[in-house]
C-alpha positions as CSV (number, residue, x, y, z in Angstrom):
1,X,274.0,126.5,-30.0
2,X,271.8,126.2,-26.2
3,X,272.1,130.0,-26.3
4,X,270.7,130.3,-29.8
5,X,267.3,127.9,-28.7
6,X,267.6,130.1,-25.8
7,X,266.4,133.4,-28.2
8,X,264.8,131.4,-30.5
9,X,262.2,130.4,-27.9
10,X,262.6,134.2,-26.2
11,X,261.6,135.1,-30.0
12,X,258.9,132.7,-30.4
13,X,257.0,133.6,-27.4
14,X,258.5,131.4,-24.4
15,X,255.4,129.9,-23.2
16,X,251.7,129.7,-25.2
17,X,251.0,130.1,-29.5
18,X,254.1,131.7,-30.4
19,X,255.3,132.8,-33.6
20,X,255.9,129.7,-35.7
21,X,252.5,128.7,-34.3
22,X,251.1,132.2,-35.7
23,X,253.2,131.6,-39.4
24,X,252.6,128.1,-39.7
25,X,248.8,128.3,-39.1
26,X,249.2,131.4,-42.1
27,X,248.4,134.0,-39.7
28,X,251.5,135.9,-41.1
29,X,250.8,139.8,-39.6
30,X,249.8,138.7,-36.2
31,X,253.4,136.3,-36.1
32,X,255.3,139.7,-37.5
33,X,253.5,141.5,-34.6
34,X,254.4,138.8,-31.9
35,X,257.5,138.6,-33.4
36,X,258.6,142.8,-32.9
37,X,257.1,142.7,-29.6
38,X,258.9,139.8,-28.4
39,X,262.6,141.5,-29.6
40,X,261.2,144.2,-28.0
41,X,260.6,142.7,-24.6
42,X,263.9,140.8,-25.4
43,X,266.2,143.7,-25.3
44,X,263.8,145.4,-22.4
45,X,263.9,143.0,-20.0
46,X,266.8,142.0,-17.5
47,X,266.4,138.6,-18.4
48,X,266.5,138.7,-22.0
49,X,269.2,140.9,-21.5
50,X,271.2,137.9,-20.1
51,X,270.5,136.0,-22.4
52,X,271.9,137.9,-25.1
53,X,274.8,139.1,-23.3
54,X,275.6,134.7,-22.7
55,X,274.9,134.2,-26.5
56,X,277.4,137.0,-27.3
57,X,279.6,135.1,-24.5
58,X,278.8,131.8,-26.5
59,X,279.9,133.3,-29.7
60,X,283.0,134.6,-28.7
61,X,284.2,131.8,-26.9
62,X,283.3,129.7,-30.2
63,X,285.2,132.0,-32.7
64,X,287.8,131.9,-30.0
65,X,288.5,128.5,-30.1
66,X,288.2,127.7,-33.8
67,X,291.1,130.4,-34.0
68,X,292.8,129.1,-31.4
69,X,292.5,124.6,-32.6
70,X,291.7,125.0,-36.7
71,X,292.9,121.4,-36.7
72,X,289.8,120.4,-34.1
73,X,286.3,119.9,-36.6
74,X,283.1,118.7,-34.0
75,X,281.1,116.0,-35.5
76,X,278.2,114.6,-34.0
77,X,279.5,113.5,-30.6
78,X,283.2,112.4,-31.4
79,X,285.8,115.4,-32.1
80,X,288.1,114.8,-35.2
81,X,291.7,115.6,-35.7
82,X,293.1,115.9,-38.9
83,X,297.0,114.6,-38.7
């Protein structure tokens, strides 16, 4: 889930008025502009490539392990068993 905030703040801008700014102040072209630039500059830069390349990590390691423990369900900060 840290990996998804991760792009989801790559996505919004990182830093300044970001998209959700832009949409929730009804400014909806400039937010769909930001919005393609920012997945641009996303897949273009070495950092953003990390970032998706950890979240792709992330997901894997998730799917992973909900094949590998179907019996384990997370909930809140306890994890639950069913017997």
């Amino acid at each position: 889930m840290a990996a998804g905030f991760s792009i989801f703040d790559d996505l919004n801008g990182g830093n300044g008025a970001g998209v959700v700014d832009s949409v929730l102040s009804g400014n909806y072209s400039k937010a769909l502009t930001d919005l393609g630039s920012n997945a641009q500059d996303l897949v273009k830069t070495d950092t953003g490539r990390k970032a998706l390349v950890q979240a792709v990590g992330i997901a894997a390691i998730g799917a992973w392990a909900r094949k590998a423990f179907p019996a384990t369900k997370l909930g809140g900060t306890k994890l639950y068993f069913r017997i």
